[in-house]
C-alpha positions in Angstrom: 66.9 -0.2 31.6 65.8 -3.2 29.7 63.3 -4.3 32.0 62.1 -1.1 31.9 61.8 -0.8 28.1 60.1 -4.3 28.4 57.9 -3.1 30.8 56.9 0.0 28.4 55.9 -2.5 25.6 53.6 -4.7 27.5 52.1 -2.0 28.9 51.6 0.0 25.3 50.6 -3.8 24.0 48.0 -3.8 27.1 46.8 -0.8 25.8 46.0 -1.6 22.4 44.2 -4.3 23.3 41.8 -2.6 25.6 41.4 -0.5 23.2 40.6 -2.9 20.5 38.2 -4.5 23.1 36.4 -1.2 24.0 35.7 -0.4 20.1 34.8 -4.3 19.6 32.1 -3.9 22.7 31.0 -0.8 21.2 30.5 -2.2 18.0 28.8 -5.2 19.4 26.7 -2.8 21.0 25.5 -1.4 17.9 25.3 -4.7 15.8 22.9 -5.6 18.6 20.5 -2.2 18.4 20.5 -2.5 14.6 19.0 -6.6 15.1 16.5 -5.3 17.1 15.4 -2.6 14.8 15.7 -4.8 12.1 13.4 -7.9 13.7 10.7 -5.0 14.5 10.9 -4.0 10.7 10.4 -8.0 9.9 7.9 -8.2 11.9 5.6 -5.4 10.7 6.9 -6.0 7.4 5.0 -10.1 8.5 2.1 -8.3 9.5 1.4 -6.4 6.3 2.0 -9.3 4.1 -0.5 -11.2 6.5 -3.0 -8.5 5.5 -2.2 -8.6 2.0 -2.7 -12.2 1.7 -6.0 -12.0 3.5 -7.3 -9.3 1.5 -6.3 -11.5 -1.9 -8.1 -14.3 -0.6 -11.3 -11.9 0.1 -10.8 -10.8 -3.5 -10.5 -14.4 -4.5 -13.9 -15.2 -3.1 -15.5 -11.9 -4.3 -13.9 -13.0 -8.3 -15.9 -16.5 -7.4 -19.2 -14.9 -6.4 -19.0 -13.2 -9.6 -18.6 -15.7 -12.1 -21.4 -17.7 -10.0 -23.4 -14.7 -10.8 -22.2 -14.4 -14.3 -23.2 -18.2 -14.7 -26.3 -18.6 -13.2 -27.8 -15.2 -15.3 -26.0 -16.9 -18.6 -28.1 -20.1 -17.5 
């Protein structure tokens, strides 16, 4: 009877841990989908402030041709 009983607890401690390993994998799962998504969000979030600093250095440049002209009316 013993060995039984014995037998009843290593199985229910079997249990526990396959189910601790099931909600781990299934977690894992998730933590992976969520870095995905969140590297696709980095990179457009890259792209747009690639854009944005190409646009401030066209502004830059425009702001230069500006004072040129500025300058060169003032003499």
């Amino acid at each position: 009877m013993q060995n039984q009983t014995n037998l009843d607890k290593l199985n229910d401690k079997v249990s526990q841990i396959l189910q601790n390993y099931n909600t781990l994998k299934e977690e894992n799962k998730n933590f992976r989908i969520e870095v995905v998504t969140l590297k696709a969000e980095n990179e457009v979030k890259d792209i747009e402030i690639e854009k944005l600093r190409e646009e401030n250095i066209m502004k830059d440049i425009e702001i230069e041709e500006i004072v040129e002209k500025i300058e060169s009316i003032l003499g």
